[in-house]
N, C-alpha and C positions, 0 to 999 in steps of 0.2 A: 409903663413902669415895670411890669411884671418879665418886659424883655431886657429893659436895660441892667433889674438884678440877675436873670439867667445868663445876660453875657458879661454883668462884673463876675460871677462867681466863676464860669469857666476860666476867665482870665486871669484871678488869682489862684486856680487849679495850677494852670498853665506855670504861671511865675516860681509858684514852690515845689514845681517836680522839674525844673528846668535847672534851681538850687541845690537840690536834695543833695546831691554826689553819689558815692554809691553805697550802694545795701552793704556792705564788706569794708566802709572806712569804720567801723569801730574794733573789728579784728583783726584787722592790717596794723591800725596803729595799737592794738595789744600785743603783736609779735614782736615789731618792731620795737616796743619799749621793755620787752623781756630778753629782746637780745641786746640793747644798748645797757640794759641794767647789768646783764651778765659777762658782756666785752668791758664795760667800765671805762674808764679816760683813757686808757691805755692803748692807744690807736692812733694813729693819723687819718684814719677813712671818718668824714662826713657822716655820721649814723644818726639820719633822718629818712623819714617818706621820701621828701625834695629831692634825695640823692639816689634814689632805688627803683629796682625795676621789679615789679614784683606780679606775682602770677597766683590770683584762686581760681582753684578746680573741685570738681566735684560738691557743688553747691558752698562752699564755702569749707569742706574736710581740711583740704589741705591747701595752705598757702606757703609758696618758693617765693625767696627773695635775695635779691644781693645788690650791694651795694658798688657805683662808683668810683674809680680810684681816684688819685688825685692825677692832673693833668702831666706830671712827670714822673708817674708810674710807668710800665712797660706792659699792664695789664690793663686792660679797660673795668672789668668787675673783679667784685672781692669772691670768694667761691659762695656756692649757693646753702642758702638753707630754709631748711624745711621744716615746718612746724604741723600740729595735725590735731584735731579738734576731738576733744575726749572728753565729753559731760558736756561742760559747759565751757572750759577752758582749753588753751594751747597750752599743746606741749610740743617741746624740739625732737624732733624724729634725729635720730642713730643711722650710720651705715648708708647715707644718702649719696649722691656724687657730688663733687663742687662746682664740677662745670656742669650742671642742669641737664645730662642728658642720659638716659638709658638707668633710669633707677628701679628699682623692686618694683616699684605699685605701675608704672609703665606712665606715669603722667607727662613726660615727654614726647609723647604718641597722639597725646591730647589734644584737643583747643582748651585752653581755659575759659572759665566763667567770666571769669574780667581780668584785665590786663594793663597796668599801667606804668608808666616810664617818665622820673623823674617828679611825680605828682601828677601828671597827666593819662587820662584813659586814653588807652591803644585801641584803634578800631581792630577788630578781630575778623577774621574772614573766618565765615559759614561753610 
């Protein structure tokens, strides 16, 4: 008896850390709805998770993201932006690039913390 609850309980370990998603969905989806509140209807670009590729670095400081265009755009993504963790909350960082590369803080140089594309996590090479 005493084994069949030590191998129920690892196996509902197992079950809700295979669930969880990631440590960073509840700040990914507060940038994301600070930047859809602040773009407003006035768009054609998809402003969801579902549609974005989006990168935390430095334990969750700073999170990049941009969004995909529609399929008869001539761009594949929207330009980048960047949001950065002050108290408790994000705020949009100023004077960033929009194509994601060679910015002030150097996070393009980086691996990120987590990585995901479209909704899905990117495996990151080490």
């Amino acid at each position: 008896m005493k084994n069949l609850f030590i191998f129920l309980s690892l196996m509902m370990m197992f079950v809700l850390t295979a669930c969880g998603g990631s440590k960073y969905d509840d700040a990914i989806d507060d940038v994301i709805s600070q930047y859809k509140e602040h773009k407003g209807n006035d768009t054609e670009i998809n402003i969801k998770r579902e549609n974005a590729i989006v990168r935390v670095y430095e334990g969750g400081k700073y999170i990049q993201f941009a969004f995909y265009m529609p399929d008869n755009s001539s761009r594949e993504l929207t330009t980048f932006k960047y949001y950065e963790k002050i108290g408790d909350k994000y705020e949009k960082m100023t004077d960033m690039p929009g194509n994601g590369e060679n910015d002030r803080l150097g996070l393009s140089r980086k691996t990120p913390d987590y990585e995901e594309a479209k909704g899905k996590e990117t495996k990151l090479e080490e």
